[in-house]
C-alpha positions as CSV (number, residue, x, y, z in Angstrom):
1,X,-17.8,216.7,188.1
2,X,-17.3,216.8,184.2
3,X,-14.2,215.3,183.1
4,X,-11.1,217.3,182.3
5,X,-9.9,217.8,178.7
6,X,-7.0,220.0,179.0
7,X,-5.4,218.7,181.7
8,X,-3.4,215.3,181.5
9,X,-2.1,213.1,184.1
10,X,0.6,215.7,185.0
11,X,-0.9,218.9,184.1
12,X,-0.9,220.1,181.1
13,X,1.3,219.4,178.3
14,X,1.8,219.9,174.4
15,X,4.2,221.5,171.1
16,X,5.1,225.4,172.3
17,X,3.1,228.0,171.0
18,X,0.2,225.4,169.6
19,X,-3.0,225.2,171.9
20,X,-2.5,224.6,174.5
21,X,0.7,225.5,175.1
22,X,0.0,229.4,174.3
23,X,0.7,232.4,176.3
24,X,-3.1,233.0,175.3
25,X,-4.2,229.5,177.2
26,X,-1.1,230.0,179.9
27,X,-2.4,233.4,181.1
28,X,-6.6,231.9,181.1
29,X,-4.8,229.0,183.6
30,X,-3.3,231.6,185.9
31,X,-6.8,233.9,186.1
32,X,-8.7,230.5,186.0
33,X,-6.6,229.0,188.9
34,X,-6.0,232.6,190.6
35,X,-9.7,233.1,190.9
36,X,-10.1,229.5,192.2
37,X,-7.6,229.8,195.0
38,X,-8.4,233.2,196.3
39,X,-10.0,233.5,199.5
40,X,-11.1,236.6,201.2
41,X,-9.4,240.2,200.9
42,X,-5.8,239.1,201.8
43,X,-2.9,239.1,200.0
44,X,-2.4,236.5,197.5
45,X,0.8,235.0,196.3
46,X,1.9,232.3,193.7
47,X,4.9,231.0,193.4
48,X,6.8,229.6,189.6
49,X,9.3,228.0,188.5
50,X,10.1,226.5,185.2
51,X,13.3,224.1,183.8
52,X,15.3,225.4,181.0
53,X,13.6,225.4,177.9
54,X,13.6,228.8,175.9
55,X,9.2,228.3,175.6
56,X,9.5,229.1,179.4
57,X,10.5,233.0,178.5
58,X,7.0,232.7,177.0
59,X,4.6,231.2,179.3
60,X,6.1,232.7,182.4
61,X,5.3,236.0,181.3
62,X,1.9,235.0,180.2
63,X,1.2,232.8,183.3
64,X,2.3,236.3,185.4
65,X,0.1,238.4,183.7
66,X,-3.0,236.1,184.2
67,X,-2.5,235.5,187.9
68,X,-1.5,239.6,188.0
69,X,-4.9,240.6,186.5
70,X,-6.7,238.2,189.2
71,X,-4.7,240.0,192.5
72,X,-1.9,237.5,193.4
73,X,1.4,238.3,194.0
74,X,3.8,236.7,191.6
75,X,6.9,235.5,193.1
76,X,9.2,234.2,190.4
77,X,12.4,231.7,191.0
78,X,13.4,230.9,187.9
79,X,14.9,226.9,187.0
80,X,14.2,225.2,189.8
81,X,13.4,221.5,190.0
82,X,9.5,220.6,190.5
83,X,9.6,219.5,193.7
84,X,11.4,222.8,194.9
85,X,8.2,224.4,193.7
86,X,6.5,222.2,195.6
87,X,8.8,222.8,198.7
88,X,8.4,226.2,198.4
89,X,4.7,227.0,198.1
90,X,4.5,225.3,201.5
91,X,7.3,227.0,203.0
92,X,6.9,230.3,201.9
93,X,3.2,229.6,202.3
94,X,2.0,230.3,199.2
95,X,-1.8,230.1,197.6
96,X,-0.3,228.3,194.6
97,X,2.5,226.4,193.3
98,X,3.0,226.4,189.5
99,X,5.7,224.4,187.4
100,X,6.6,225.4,183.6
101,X,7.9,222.1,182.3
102,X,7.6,218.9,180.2
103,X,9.6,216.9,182.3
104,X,11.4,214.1,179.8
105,X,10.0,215.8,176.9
106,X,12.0,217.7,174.2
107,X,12.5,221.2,173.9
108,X,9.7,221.5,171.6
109,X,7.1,220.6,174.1
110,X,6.8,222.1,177.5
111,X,3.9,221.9,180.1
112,X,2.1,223.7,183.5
113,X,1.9,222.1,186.7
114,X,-0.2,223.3,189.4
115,X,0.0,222.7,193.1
116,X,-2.3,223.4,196.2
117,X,-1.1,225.3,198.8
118,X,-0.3,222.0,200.6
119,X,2.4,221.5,198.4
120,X,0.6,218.6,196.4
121,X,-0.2,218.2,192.8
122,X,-3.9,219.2,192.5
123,X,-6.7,216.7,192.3
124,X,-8.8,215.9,189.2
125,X,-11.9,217.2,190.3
126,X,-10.2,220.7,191.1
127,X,-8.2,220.7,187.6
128,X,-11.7,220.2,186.1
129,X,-13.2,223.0,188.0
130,X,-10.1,225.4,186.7
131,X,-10.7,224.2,183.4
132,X,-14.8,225.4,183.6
133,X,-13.7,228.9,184.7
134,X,-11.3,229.2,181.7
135,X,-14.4,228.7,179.5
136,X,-16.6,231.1,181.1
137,X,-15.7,234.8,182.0
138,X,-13.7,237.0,184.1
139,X,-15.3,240.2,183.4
140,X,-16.4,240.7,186.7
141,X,-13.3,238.9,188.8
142,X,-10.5,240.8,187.4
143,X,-8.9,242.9,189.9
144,X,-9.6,246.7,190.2
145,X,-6.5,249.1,189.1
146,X,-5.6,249.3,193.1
147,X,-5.6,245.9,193.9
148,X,-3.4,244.2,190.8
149,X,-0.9,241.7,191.9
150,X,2.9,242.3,191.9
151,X,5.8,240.9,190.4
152,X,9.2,239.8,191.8
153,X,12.6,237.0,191.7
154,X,13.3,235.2,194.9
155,X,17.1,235.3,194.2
156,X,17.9,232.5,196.5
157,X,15.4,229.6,195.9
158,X,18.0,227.6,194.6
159,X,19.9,227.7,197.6
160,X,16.7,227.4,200.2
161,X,16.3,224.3,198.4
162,X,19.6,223.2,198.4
163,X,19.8,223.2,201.8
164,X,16.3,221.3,202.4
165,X,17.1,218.4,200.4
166,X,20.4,218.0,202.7
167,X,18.4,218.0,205.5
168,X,17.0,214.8,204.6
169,X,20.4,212.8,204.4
170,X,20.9,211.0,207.5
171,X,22.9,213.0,210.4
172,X,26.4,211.6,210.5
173,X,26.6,210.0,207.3
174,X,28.8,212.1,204.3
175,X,29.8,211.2,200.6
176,X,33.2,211.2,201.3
177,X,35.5,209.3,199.4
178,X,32.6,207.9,196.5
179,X,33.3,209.2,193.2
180,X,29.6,210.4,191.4
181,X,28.9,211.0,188.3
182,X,26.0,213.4,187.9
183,X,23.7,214.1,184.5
184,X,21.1,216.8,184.9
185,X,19.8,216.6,181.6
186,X,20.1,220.8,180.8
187,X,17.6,220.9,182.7
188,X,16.3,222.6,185.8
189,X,18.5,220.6,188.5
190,X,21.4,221.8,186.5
191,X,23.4,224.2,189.3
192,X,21.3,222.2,192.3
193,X,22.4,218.5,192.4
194,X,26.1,218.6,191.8
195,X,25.9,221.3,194.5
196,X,24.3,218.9,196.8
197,X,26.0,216.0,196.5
198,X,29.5,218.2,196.3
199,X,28.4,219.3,200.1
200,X,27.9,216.3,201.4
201,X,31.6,215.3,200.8
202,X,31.1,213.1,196.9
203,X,33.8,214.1,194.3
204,X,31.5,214.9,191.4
205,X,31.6,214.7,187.5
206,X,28.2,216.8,186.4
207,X,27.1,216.3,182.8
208,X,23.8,217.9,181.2
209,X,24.6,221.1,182.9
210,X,25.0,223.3,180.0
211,X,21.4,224.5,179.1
212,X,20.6,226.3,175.9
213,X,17.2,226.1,175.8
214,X,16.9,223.9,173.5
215,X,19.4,220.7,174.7
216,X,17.3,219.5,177.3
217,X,16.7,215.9,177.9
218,X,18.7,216.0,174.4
219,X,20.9,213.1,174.4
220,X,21.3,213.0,178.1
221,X,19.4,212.2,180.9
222,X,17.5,209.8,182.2
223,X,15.7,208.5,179.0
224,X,19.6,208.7,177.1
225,X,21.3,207.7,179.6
226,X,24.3,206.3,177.0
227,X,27.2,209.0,178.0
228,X,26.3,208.5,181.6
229,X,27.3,204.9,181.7
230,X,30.1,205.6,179.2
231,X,31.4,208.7,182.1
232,X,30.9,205.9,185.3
233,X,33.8,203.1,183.7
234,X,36.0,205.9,182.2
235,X,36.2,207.7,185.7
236,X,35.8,204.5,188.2
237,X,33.2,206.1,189.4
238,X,30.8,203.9,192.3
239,X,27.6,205.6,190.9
240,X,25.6,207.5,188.1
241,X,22.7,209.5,188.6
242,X,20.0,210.2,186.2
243,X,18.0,213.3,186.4
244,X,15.2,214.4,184.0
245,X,14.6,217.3,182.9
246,X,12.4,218.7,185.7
247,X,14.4,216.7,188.2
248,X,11.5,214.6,189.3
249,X,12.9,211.3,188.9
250,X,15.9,209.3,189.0
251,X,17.6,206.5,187.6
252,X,20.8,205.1,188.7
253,X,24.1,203.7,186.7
254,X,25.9,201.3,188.8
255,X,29.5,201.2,189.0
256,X,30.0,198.8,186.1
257,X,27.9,201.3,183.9
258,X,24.4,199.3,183.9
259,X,21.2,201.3,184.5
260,X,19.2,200.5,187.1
261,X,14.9,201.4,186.9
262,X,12.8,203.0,189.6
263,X,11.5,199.5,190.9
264,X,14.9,198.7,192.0
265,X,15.5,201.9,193.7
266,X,12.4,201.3,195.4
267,X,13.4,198.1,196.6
268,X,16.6,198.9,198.3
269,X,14.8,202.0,200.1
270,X,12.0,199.8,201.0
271,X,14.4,197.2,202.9
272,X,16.7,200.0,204.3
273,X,13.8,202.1,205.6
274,X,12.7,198.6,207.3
275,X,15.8,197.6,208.9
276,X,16.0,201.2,210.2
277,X,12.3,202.0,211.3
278,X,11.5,204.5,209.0
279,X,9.0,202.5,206.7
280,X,5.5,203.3,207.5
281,X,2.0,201.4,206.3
282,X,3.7,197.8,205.9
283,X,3.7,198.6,202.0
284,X,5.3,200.2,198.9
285,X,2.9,202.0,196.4
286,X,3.4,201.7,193.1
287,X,1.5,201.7,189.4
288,X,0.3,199.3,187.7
289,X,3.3,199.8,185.3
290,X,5.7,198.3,188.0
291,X,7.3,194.3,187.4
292,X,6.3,191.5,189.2
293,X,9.4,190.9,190.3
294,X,9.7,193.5,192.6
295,X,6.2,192.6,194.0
296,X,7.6,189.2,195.1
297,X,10.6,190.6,196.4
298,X,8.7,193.0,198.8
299,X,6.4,189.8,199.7
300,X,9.7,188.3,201.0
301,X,9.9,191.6,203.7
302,X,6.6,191.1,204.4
303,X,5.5,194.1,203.1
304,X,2.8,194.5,200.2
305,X,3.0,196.2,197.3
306,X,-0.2,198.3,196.3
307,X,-1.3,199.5,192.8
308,X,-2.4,202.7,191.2
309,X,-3.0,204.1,188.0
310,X,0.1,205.7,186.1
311,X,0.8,208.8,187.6
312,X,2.8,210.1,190.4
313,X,0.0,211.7,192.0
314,X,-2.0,209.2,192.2
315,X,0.5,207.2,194.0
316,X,0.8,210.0,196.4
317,X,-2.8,210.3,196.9
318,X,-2.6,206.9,197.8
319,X,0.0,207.3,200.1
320,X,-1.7,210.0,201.6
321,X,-5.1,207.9,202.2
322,X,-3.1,204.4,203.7
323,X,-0.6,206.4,205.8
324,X,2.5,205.1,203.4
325,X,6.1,206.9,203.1
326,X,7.0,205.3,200.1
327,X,5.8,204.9,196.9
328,X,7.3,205.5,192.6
329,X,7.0,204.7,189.6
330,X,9.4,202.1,187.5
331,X,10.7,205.4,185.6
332,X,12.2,206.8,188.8
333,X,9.7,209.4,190.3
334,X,10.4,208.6,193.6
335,X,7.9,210.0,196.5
336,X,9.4,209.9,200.1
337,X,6.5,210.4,202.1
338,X,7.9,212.3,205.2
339,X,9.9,214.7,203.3
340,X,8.4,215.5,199.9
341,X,5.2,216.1,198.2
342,X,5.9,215.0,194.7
343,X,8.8,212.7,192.9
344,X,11.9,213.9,193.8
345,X,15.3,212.7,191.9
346,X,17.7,214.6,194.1
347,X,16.3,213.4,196.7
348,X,16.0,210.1,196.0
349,X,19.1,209.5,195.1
350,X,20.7,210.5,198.4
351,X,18.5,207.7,200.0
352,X,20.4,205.7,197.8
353,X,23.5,206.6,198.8
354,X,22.8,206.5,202.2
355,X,21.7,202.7,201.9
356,X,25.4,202.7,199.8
357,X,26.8,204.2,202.5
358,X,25.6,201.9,205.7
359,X,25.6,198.8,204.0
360,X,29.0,198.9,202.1
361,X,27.9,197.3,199.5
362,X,28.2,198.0,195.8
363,X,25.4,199.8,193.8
364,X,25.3,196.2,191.6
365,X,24.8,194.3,194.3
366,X,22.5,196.7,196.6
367,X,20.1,197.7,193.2
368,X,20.0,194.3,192.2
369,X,17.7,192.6,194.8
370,X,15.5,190.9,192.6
371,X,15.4,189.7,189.4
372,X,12.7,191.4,186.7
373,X,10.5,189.0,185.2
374,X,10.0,189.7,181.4
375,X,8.3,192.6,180.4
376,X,8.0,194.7,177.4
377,X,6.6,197.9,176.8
378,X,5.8,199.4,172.8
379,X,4.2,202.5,172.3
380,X,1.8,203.1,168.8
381,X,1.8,206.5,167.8
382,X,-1.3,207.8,166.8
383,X,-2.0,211.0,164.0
384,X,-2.4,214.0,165.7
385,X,-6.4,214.5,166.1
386,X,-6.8,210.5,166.4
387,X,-8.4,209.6,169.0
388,X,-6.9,206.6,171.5
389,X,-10.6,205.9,173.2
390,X,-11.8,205.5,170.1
391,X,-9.2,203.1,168.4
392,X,-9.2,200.6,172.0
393,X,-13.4,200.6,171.3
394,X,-12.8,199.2,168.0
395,X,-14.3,195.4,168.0
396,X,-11.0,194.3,166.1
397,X,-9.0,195.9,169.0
398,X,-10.8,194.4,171.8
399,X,-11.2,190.9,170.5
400,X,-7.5,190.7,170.1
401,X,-6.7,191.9,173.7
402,X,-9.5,189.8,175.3
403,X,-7.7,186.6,173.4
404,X,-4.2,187.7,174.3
405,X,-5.7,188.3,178.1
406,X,-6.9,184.8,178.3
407,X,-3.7,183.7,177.2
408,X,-1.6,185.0,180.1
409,X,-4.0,184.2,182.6
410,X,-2.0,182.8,185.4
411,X,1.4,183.5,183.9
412,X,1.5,187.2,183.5
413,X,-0.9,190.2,183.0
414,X,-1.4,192.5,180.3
415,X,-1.7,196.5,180.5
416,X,-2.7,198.9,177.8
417,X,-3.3,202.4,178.1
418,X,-4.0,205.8,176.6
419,X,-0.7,208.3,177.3
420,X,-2.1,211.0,179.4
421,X,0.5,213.4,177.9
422,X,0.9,212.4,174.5
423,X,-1.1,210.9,171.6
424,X,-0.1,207.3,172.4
425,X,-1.7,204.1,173.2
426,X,0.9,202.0,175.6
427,X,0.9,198.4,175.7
428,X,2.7,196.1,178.3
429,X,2.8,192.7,179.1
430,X,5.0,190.2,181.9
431,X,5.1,187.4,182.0
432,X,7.5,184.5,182.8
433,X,8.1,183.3,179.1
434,X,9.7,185.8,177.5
435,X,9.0,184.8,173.9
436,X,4.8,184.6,175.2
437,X,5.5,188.3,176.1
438,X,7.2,189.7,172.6
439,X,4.4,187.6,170.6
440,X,1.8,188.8,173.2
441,X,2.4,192.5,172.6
442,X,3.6,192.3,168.9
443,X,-0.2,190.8,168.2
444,X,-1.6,194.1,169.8
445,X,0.5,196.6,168.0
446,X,0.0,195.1,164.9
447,X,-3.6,195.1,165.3
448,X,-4.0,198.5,166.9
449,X,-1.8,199.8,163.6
450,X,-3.9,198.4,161.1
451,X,-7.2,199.6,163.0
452,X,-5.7,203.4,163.2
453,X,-3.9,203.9,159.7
């Protein structure tokens, strides 16, 4: 299988109206991914949504045209958070699932995620078979005059999915009497989670619910998380929640305005799913990107904690192979096995508040379970048409992260990667002295500077 050059670890992603992110390129991913998903002489439908930037009025129309010309049926819902896409294509049992969104990215970027009729994110191999009939022709696919594909709004998706992430809150527990505050960063969860959690009985305070088109993830959400915390001591509130702007993942505030990561939230489900029987696979799955700490913590259960590569779908395939429920990332996406197919904040979250809930305890109590060891993560920004493969070959590069390797053997690990989704080269290291770990990655950064200026 060659390898894929368009598409990054979660689809694919770039700058609005600059290849690839071109109603040219959009519309060549719905043919190329229409033609790959068709089978037979039935109907075919597809199913998008998109968050709320105003480069979705752009490549919806352009991703409708392409899957149009190929036969599908086009069934359009509008903002929508990605995993009600993903909910969706398997409930209304559609060929394909497709997202418009850049997730924590500004407004200037925005990005196309496909899913399988299964409801899950597409595997490499088949993204790099889409991506080897966009280069070749469709001359003789394209569908005749009386078999194009039609065009219509599913007026209540929001609502359909609404009412399947309140399924997944225990029976008999409510929200009643907990004070939430709720920031949806403008972005696609923006009507849906106050709605939800307003259901179930929480008084809510929803920020981030005013898109423009051009606010999302601006100053809110779960990478700016600042007026959240501010908005969770002004109002006494016993929780924040931290959406993104595709609603995929989740941080949480707790009550004395401190944010708490992804690893911690995947702790407290962990031990809450044990106690009550729901955990499956004796393990956790996360990526490589996760701390120690919570490794040892989940040691203590006696439950493992397996590794992937970054990227929520690779945790899920995971999952998927070992017969696990649970698995995330430290940056929230959150994958509960049993009801989702993707990272799901919303969702997430109310397992949270349903360990709240049972236990009695505070959120700084119940997300603090165990305590990170050091860790420290810097990004290097390369020039646009710099290459990251080619910077980590240098000999410079690799001598200095061999050294600073052996250095931390037995006392932490080091990680550096290639961003998937933009031009940066990540590098991470833990350990248990905190001043090894700044001196550790500083030595890298510099070095990987110097080699790409």
């Amino acid at each position: 299988m060659t390898a894929r050059k368009l598409f990054g670890t979660d689809g694919v992603r770039g700058r609005a109206n600059i290849e690839p992110m071109t109603p040219e390129t959009a519309m060549r991913i719905g043919m190329a991914a229409g033609r790959f998903f068709t089978r037979g002489d039935r109907r075919h439908t597809v199913i998008i949504g998109k968050d709320t930037r105003i480069s979705g009025y752009m490549l919806e129309p352009a991703l409708t045209a392409g899957f149009v010309s190929m036969g599908m049926d086009v069934i359009l819902v509008g903002p929508i958070p990605t995993p009600g896409v993903a909910m969706l294509t398997r409930s209304m049992r559609c060929d394909i699932g497709v997202m418009i969104s850049a997730s924590h990215n500004p407004y200037q970027d925005n990005g196309i995620k496909l899913f399988g009729p299964d409801g899950y994110k597409l595997s490499d191999d088949i993204e790099a078979e889409i991506e080897e009939l966009m280069e070749g022709s469709f001359e003789n696919f394209r569908a005749g005059p009386d078999h194009l594909g039609r065009a219509k709004r599913l007026e209540d998706a929001q609502g359909r999915y609404i009412e399947y992430v309140k399924t997944t809150f225990p029976r008999g527990l409510r929200l009643d009497g907990l004070k939430i505050v709720v920031d949806c960063a403008n972005g696609a969860a923006y009507k849906v989670a106050p709605t939800v959690f307003w259901e179930l009985g929480a008084e809510v305070i929803s920020v981030g619910v005013k898109p423009d088109g051009f606010n999302i993830n601006k100053q809110c959400g779960s990478l700016h998380p600042e007026e959240l915390c501010a908005l969770v001591k002004q109002h006494n509130a016993h929780l924040g929640i931290a959406l993104d702007g595709d609603a995929d993942r989740v941080l949480i505030c707790d009550e004395t305005g401190k944010m708490i990561d992804g690893d911690q939230v995947m702790a407290l489900i962990a031990g809450h799913w044990q106690k009550t029987q729901q955990l499956s696979g004796g393990a956790v799955v996360a990526t490589v990107m996760s701390n120690l700490g919570l490794e040892r913590y989940l040691d203590t259960l006696g439950l493992s904690l397996a590794r992937t590569k970054v990227g929520d779908r690779y945790v899920v395939e995971h999952m998927r192979e070992h017969g696990c429920n649970l698995g995330g990332e430290q940056s929230g996406h959150i994958i509960m096995g049993q009801h989702a197919t993707t990272g799901d904040g919303v969702m997430a979250a109310l397992q949270v508040l349903a360990a709240l809930v049972t236990s009695g305890r505070p959120a700084s109590e119940a997300l603090r379970l165990f305590e990170p060891i050091p860790q420290m993560l810097r990004n290097v920004r390369l020039e646009r048409g710099a290459s990251a493969e080619a910077v980590l070959e240098l000999d410079i590069v690799r001598q200095v992260i061999k050294a600073c390797e052996q250095r931390l053997v037995g006392r932490g690990r080091l990680l550096i990667r290639k961003s998937g989704t933009e031009p940066l080269i990540r590098v991470m290291a833990e350990g248990d002295d905190a001043v090894e770990v700044d001196d550790v990655v500083s030595q890298i950064i510099n070095t990987i500077k110097k080699a790409a200026a």
